[in-house]
GUMAR-467377 format. One record per atom (N, C-alpha, C): z negated, x negated, y negated; residue in one letter; residue number from 1; atom name. Coordinates in Angstrom, 3 decimals, m for minus. Each point is the difference from the previous one (the first is absolute). Layout:
! residues N
[pt [Z X Y] 'A' NUM 'CA'] ...
//
This chain:
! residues 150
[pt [18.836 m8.723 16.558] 'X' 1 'N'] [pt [m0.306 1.245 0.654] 'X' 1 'CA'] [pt [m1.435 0.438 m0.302] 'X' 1 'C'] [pt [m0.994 m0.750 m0.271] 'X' 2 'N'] [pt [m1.272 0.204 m0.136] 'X' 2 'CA'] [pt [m0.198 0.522 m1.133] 'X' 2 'C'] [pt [0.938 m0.481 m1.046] 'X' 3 'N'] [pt [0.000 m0.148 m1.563] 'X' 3 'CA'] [pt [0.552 1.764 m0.171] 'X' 3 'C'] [pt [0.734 0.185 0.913] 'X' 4 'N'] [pt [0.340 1.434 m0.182] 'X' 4 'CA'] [pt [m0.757 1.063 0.681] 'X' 4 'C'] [pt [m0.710 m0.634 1.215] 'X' 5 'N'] [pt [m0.951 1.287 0.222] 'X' 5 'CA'] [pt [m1.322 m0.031 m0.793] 'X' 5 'C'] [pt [m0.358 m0.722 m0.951] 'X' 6 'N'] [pt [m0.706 m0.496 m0.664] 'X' 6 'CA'] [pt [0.333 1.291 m1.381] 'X' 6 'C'] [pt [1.244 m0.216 m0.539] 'X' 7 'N'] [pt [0.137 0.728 m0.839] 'X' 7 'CA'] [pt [0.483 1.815 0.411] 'X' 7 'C'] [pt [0.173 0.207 1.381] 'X' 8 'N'] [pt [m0.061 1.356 0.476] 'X' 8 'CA'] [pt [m1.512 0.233 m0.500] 'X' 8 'C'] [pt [m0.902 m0.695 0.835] 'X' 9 'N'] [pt [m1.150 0.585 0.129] 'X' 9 'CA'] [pt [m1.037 0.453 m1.522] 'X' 9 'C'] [pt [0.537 m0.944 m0.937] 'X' 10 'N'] [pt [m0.420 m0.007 m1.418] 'X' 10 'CA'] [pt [0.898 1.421 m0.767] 'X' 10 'C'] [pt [0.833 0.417 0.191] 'X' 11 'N'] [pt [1.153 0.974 m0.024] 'X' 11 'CA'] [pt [m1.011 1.322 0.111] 'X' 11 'C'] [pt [m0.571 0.335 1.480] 'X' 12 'N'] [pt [m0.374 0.524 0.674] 'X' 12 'CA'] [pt [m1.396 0.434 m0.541] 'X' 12 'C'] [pt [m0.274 m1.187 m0.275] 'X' 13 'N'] [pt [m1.576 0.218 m0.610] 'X' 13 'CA'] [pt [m0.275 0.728 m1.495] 'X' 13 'C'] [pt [1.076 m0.511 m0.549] 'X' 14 'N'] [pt [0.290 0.422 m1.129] 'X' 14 'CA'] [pt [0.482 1.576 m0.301] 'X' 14 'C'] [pt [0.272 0.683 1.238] 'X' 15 'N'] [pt [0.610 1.237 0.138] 'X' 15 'CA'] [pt [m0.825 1.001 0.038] 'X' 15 'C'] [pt [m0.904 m0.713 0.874] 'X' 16 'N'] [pt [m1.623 0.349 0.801] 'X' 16 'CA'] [pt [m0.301 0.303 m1.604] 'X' 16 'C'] [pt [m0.539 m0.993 m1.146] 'X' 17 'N'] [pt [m1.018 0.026 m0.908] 'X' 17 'CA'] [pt [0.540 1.352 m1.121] 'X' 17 'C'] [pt [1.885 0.293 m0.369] 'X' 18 'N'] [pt [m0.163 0.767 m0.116] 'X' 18 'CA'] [pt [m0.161 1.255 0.440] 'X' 18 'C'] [pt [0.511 0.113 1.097] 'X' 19 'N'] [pt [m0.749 1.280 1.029] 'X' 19 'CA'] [pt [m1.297 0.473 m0.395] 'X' 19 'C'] [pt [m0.713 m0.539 0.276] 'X' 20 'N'] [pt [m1.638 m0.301 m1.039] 'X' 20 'CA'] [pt [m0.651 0.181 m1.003] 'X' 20 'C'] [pt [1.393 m0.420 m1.114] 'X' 21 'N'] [pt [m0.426 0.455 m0.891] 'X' 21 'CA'] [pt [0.656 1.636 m0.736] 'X' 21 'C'] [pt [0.554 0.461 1.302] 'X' 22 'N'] [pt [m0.002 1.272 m0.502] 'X' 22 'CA'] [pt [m0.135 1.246 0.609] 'X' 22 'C'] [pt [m1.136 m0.868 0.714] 'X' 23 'N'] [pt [m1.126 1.516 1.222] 'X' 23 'CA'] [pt [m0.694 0.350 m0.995] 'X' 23 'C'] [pt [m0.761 0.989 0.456] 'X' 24 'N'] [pt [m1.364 0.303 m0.859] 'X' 24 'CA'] [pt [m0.802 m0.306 0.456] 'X' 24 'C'] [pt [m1.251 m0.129 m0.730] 'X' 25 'N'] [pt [m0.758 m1.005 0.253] 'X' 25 'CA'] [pt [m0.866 0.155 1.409] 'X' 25 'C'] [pt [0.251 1.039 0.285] 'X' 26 'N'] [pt [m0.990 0.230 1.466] 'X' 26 'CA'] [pt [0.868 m0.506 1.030] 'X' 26 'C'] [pt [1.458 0.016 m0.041] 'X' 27 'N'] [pt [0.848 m0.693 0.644] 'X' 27 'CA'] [pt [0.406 m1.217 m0.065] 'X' 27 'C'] [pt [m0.620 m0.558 m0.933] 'X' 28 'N'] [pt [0.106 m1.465 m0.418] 'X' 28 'CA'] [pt [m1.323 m1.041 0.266] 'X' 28 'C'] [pt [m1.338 1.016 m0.034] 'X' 29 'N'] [pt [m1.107 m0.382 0.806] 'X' 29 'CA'] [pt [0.235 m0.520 0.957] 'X' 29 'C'] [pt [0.573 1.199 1.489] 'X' 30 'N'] [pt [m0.179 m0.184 1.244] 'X' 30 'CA'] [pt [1.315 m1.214 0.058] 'X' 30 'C'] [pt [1.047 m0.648 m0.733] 'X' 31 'N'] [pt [0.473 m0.815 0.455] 'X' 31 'CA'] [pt [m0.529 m1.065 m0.527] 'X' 31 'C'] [pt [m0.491 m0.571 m0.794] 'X' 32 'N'] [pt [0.026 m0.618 m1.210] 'X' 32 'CA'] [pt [m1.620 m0.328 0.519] 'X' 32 'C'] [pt [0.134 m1.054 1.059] 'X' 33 'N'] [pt [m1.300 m0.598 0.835] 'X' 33 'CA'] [pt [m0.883 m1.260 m1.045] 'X' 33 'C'] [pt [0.402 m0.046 m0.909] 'X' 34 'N'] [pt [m0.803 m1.292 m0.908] 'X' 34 'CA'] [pt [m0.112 1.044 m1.330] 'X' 34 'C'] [pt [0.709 1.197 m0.574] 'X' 35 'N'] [pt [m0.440 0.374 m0.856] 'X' 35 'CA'] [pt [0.213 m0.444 m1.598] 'X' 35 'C'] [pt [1.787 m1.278 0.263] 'X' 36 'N'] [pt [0.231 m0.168 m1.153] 'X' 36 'CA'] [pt [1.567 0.196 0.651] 'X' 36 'C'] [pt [0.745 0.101 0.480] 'X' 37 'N'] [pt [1.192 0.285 0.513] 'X' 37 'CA'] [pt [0.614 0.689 m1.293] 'X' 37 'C'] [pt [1.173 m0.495 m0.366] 'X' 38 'N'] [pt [0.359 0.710 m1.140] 'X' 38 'CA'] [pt [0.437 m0.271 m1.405] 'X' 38 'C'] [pt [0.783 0.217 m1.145] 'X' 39 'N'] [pt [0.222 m0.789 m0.877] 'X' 39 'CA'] [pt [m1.389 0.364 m0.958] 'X' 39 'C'] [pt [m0.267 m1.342 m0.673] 'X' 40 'N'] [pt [m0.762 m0.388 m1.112] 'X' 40 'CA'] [pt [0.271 m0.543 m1.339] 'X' 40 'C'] [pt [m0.262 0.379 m1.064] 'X' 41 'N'] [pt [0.323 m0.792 m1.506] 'X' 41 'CA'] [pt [m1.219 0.083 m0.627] 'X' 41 'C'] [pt [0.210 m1.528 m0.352] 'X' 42 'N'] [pt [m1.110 m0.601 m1.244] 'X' 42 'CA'] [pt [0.370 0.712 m0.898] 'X' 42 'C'] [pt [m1.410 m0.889 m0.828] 'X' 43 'N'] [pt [m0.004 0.371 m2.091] 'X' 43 'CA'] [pt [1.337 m0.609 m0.218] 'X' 43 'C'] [pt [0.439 m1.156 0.080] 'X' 44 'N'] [pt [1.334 m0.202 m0.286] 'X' 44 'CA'] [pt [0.906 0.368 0.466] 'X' 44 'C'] [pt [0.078 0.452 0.842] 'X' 45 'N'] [pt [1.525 0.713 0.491] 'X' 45 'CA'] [pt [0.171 m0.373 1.393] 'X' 45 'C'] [pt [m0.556 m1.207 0.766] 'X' 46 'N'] [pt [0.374 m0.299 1.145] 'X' 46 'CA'] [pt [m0.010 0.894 1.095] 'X' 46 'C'] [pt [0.725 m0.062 0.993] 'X' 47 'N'] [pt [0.264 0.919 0.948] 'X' 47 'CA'] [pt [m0.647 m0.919 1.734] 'X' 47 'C'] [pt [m0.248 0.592 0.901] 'X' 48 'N'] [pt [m0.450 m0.584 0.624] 'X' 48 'CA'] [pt [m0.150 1.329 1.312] 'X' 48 'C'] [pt [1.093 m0.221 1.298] 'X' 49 'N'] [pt [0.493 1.056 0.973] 'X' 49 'CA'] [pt [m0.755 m0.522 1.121] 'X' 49 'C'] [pt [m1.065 0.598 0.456] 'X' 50 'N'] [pt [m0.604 m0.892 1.293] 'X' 50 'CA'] [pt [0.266 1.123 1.068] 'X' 50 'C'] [pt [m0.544 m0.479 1.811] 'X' 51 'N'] [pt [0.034 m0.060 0.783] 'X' 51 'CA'] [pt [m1.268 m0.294 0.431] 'X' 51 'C'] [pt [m0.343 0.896 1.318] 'X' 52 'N'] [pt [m1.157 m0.941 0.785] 'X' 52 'CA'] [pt [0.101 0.248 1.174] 'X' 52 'C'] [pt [m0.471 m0.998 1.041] 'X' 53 'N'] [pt [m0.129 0.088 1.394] 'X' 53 'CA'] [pt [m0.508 m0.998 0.859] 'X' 53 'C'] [pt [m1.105 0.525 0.412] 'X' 54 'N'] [pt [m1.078 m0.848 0.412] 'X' 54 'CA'] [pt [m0.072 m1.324 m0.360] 'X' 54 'C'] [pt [m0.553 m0.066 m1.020] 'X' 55 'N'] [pt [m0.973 m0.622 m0.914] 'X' 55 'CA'] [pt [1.470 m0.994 m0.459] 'X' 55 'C'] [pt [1.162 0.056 m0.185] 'X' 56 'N'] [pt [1.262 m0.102 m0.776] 'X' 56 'CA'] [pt [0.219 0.298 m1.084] 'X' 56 'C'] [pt [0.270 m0.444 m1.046] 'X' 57 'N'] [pt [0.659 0.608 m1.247] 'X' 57 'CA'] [pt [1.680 m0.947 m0.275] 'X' 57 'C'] [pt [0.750 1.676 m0.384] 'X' 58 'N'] [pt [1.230 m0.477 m0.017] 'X' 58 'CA'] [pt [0.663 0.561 m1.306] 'X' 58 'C'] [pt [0.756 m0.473 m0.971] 'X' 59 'N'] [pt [0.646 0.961 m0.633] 'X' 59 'CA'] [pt [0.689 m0.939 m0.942] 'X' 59 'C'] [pt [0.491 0.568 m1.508] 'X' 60 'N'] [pt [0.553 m0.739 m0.903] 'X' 60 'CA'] [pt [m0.698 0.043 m1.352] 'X' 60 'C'] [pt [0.111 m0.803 m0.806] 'X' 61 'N'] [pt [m0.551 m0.102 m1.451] 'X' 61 'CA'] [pt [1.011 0.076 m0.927] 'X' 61 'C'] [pt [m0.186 0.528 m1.292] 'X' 62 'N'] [pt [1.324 m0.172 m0.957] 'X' 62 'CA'] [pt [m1.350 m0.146 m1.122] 'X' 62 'C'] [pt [0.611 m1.454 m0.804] 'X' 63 'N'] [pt [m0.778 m0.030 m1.171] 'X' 63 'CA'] [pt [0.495 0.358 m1.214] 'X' 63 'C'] [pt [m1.054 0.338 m0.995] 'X' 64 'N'] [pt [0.466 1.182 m1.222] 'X' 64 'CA'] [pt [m0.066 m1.746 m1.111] 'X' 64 'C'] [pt [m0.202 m0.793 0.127] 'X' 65 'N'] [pt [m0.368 m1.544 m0.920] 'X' 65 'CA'] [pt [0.346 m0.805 0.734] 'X' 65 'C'] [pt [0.516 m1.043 m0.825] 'X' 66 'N'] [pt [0.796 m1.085 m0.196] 'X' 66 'CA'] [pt [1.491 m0.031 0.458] 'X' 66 'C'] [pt [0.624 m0.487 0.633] 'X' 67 'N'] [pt [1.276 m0.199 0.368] 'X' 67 'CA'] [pt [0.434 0.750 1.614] 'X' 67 'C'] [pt [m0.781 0.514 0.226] 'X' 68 'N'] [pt [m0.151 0.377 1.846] 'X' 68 'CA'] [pt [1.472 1.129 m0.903] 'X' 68 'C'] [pt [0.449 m0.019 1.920] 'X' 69 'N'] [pt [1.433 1.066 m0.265] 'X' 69 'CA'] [pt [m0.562 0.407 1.435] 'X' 69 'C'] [pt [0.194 1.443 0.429] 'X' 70 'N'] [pt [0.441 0.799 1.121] 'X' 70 'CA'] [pt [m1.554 m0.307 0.490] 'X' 70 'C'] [pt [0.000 0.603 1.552] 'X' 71 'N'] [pt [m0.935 m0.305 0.509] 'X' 71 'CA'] [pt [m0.290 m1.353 0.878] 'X' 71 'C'] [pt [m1.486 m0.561 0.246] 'X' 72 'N'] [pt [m0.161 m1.147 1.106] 'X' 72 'CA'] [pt [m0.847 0.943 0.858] 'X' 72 'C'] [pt [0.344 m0.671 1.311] 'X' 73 'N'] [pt [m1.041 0.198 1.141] 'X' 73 'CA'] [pt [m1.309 m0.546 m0.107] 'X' 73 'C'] [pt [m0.771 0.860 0.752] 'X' 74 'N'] [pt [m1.430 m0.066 m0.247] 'X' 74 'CA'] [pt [m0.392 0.098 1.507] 'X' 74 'C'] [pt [m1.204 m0.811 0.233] 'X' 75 'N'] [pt [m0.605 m0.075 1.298] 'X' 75 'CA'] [pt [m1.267 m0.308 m0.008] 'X' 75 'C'] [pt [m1.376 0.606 0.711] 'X' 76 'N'] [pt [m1.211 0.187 0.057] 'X' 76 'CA'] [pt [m0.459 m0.131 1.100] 'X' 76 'C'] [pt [m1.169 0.225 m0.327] 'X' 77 'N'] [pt [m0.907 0.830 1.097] 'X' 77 'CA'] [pt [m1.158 0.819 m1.121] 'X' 77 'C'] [pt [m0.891 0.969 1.419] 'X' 78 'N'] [pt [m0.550 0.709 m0.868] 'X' 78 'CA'] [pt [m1.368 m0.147 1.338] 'X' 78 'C'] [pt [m0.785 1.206 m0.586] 'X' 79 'N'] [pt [m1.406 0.477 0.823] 'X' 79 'CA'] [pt [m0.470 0.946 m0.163] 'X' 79 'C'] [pt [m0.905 1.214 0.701] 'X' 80 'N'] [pt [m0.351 1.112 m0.645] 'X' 80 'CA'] [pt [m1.247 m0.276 m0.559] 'X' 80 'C'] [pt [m0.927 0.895 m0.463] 'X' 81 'N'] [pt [m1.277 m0.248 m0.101] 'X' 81 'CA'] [pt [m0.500 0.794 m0.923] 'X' 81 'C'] [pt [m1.535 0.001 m0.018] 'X' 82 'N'] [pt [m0.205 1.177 m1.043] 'X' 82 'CA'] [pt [m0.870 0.839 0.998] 'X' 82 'C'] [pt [m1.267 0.941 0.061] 'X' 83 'N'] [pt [m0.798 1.219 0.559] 'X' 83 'CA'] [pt [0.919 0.462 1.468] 'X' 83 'C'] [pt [1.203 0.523 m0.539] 'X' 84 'N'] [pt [0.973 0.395 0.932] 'X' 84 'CA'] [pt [1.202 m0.414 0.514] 'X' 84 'C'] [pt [m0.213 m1.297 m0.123] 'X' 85 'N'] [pt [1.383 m0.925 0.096] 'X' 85 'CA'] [pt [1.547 0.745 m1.282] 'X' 85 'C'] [pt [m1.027 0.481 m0.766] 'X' 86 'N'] [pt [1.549 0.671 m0.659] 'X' 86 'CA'] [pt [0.240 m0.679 m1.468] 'X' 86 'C'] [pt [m0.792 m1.367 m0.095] 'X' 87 'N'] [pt [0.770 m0.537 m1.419] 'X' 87 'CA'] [pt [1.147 m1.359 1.000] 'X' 87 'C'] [pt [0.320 m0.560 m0.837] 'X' 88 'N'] [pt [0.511 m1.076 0.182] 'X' 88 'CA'] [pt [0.019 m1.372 m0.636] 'X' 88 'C'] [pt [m0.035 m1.566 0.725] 'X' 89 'N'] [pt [0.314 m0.829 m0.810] 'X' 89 'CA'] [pt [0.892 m0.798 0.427] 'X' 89 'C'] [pt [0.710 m0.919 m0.867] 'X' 90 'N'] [pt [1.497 m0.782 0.524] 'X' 90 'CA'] [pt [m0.007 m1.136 m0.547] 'X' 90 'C'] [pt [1.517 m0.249 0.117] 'X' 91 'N'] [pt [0.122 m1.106 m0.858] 'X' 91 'CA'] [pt [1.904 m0.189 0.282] 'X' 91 'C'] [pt [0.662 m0.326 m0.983] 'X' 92 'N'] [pt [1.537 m0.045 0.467] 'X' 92 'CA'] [pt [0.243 m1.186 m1.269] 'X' 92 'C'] [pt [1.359 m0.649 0.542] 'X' 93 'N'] [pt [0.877 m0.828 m0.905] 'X' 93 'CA'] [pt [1.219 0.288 0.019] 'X' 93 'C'] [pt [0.665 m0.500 m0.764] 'X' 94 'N'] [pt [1.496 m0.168 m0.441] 'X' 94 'CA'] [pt [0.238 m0.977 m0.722] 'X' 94 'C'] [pt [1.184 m0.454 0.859] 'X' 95 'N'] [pt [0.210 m1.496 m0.674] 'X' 95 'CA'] [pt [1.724 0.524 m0.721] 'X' 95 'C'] [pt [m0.637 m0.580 m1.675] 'X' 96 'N'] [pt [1.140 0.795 m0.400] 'X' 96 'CA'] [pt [1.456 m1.015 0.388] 'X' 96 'C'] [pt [0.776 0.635 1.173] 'X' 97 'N'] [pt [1.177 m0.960 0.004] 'X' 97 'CA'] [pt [0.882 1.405 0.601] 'X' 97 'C'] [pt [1.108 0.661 m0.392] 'X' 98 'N'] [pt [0.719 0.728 0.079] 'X' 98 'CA'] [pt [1.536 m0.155 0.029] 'X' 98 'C'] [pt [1.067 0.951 0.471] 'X' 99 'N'] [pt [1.272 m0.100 m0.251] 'X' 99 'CA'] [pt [0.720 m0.252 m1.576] 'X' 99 'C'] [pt [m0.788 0.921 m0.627] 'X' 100 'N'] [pt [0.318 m0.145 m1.824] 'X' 100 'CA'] [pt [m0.152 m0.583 m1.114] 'X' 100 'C'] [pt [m1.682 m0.302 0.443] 'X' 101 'N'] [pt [m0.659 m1.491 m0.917] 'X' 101 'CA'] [pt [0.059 m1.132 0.442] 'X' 101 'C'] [pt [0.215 0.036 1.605] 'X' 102 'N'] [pt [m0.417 m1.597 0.422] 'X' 102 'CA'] [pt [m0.946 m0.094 m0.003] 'X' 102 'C'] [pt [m0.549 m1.539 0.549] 'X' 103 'N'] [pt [m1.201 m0.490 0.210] 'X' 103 'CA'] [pt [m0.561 m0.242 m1.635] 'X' 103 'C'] [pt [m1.270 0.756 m0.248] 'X' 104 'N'] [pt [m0.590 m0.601 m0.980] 'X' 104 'CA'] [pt [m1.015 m0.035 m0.190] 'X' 104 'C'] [pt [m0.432 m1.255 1.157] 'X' 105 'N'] [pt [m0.887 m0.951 0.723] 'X' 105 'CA'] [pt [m1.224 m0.044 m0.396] 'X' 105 'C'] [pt [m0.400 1.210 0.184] 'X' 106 'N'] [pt [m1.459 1.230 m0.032] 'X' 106 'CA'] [pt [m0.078 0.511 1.195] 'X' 106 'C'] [pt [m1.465 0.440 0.039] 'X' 107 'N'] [pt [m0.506 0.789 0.811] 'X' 107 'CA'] [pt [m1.300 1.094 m0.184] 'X' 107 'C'] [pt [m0.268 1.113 m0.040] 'X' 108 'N'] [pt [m0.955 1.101 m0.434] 'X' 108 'CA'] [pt [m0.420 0.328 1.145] 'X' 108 'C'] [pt [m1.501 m0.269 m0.059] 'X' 109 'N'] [pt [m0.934 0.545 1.176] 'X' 109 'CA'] [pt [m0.884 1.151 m1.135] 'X' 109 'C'] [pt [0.142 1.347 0.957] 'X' 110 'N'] [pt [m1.170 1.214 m0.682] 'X' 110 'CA'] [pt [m1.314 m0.057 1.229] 'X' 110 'C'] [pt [m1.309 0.168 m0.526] 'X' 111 'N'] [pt [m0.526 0.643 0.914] 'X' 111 'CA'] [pt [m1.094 0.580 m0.484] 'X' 111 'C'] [pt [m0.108 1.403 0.647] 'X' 112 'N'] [pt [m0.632 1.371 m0.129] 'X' 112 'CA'] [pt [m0.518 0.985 0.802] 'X' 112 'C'] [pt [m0.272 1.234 m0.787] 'X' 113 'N'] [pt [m0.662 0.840 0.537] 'X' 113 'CA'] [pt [0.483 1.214 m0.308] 'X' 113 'C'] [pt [m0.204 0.848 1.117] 'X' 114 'N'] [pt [0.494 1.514 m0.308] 'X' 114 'CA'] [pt [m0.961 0.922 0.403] 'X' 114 'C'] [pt [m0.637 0.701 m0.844] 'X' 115 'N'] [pt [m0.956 1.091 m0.003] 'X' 115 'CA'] [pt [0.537 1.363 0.417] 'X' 115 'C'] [pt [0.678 0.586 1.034] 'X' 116 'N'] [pt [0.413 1.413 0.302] 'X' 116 'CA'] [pt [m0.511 0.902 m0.974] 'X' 116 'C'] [pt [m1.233 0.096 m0.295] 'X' 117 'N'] [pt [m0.135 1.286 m1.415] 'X' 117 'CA'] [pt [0.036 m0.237 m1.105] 'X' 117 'C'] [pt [0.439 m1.567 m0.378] 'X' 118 'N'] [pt [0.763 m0.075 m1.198] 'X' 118 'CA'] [pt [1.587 0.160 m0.094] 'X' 118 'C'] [pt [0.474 m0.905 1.074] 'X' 119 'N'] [pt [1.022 0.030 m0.033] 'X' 119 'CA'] [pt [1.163 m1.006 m0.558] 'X' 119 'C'] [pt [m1.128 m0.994 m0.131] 'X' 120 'N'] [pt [0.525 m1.154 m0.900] 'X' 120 'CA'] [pt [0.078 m1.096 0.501] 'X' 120 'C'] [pt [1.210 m1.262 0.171] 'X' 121 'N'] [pt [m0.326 m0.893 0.151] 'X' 121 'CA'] [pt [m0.559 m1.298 m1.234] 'X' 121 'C'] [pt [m1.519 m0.446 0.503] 'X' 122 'N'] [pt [m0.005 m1.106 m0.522] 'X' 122 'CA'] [pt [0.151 m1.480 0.037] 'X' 122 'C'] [pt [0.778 m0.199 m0.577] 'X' 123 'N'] [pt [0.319 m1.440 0.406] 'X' 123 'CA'] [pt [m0.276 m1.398 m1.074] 'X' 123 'C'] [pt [m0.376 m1.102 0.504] 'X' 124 'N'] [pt [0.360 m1.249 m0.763] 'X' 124 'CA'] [pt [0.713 m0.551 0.633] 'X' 124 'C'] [pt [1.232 m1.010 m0.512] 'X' 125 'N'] [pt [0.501 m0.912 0.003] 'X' 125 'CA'] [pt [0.445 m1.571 m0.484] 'X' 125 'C'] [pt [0.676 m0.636 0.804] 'X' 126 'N'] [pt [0.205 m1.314 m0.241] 'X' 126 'CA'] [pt [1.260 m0.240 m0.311] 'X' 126 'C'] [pt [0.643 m0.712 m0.806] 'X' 127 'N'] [pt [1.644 m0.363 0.114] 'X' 127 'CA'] [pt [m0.148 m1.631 0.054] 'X' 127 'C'] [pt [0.382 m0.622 0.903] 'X' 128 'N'] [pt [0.264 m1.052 0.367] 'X' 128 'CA'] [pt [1.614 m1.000 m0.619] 'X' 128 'C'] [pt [0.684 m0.558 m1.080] 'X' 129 'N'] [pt [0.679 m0.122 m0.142] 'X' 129 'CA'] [pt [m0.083 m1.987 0.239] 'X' 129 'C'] [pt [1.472 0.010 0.011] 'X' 130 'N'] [pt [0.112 m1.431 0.233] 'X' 130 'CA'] [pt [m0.212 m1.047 m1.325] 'X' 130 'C'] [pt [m0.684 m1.160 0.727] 'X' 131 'N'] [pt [m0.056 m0.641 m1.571] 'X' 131 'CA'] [pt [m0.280 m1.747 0.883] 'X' 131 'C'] [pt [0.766 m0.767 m1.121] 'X' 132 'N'] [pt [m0.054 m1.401 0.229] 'X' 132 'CA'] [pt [m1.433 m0.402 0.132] 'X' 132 'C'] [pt [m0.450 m0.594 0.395] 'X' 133 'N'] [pt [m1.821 m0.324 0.870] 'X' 133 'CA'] [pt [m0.397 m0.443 m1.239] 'X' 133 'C'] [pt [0.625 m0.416 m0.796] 'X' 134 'N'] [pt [m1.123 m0.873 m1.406] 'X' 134 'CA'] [pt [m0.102 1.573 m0.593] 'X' 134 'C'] [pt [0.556 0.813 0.286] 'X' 135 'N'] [pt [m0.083 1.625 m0.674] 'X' 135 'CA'] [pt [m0.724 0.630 0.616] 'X' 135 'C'] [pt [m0.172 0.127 1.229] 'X' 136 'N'] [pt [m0.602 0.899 1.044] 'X' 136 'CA'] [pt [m1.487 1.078 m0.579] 'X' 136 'C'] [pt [m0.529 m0.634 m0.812] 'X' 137 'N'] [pt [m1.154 0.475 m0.241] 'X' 137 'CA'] [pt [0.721 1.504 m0.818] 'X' 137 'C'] [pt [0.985 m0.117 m0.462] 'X' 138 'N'] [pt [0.950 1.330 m0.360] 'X' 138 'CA'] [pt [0.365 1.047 0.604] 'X' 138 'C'] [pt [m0.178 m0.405 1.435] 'X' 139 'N'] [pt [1.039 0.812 0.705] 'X' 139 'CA'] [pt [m0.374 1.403 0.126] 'X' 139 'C'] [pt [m1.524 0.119 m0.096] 'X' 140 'N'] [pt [0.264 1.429 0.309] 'X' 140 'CA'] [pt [m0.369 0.856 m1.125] 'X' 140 'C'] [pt [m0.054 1.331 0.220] 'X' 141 'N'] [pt [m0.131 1.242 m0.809] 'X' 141 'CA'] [pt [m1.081 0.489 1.037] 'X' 141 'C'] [pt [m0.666 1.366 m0.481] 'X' 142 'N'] [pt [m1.397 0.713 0.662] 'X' 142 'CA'] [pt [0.454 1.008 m1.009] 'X' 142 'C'] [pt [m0.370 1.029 0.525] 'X' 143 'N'] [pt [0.303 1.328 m0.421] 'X' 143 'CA'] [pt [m0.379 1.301 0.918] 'X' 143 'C'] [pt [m0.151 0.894 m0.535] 'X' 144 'N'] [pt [m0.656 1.311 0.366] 'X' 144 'CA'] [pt [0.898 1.391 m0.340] 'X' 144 'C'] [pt [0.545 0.764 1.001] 'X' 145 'N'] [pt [0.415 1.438 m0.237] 'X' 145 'CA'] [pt [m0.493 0.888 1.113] 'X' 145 'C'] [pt [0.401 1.385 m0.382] 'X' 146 'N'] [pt [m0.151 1.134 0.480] 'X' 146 'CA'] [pt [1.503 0.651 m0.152] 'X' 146 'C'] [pt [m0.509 0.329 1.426] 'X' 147 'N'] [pt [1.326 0.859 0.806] 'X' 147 'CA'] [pt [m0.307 1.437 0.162] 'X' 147 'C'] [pt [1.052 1.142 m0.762] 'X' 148 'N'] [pt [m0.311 1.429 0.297] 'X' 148 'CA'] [pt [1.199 0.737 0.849] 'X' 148 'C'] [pt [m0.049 0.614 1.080] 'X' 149 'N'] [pt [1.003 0.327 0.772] 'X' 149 'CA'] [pt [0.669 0.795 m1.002] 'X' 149 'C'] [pt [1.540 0.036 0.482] 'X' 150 'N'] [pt [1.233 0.939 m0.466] 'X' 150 'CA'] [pt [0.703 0.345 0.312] 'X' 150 'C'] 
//
């Protein structure tokens, strides 16, 4: 029962983000309380649908590289900050394990910044993948993109 109001509420949220993303922007201001609410795509193609609410980040990721299929859930937090409280910074993961790919026993932490008069998110990240301990020194990846709303 939890598992299903769990997935109402993700449903819901998701309905919310496109709602959002197709106000104009003065109407997307006054809802859109963190100032990244909304879909985003990298230089490569990735897609990335967020949510915010008090100091929450909620949404889904779809990756444009390697084997990822459909979207994973994504979960954060964020902060305002900046002269006028109007930039933002965060941080979200996704652990890629889905209905289509399965577990494939990774995990991607981003964390960034959003400048309101650019308009951009910047982010670095980590990918955490699994590896036998005499390997470990392998496991991860570090990497850097930018997110432009769409």
């Amino acid at each position: 029962m939890i598992r299903c109001g769990v997935q109402i509420f993700i449903i819901l949220i998701l309905k919310y983000i496109t709602a959002i993303g197709n106000l104009s922007q003065n109407e997307r201001d006054s809802r859109d309380t963190c100032g990244i609410t909304g879909t985003w795509k990298n230089e490569l193609g990735s897609v990335i649908e967020l949510s915010c609410a008090n100091g929450n980040l909620l949404g889904k990721y779809r990756s444009a590289v390697g084997e990822a299929k459909d979207f994973y859930q994504l979960t954060g937090r964020y902060t305002m900050t900046g002269d006028k409280q109007m930039d933002v910074i965060f941080g979200f993961s996704v652990a890629w394990n889905n209905a289509i790919s399965g577990n494939s026993n990774s995990t991607t932490s981003w964390t960034g910044i959003h400048y309101k008069s650019e308009d951009v998110i910047y982010t670095h990240w980590i990918l955490t993948r699994y590896m036998e301990r005499s390997r470990m020194w392998a496991s991860n990846l570090v990497g850097h993109a930018d997110f432009r709303r769409i």
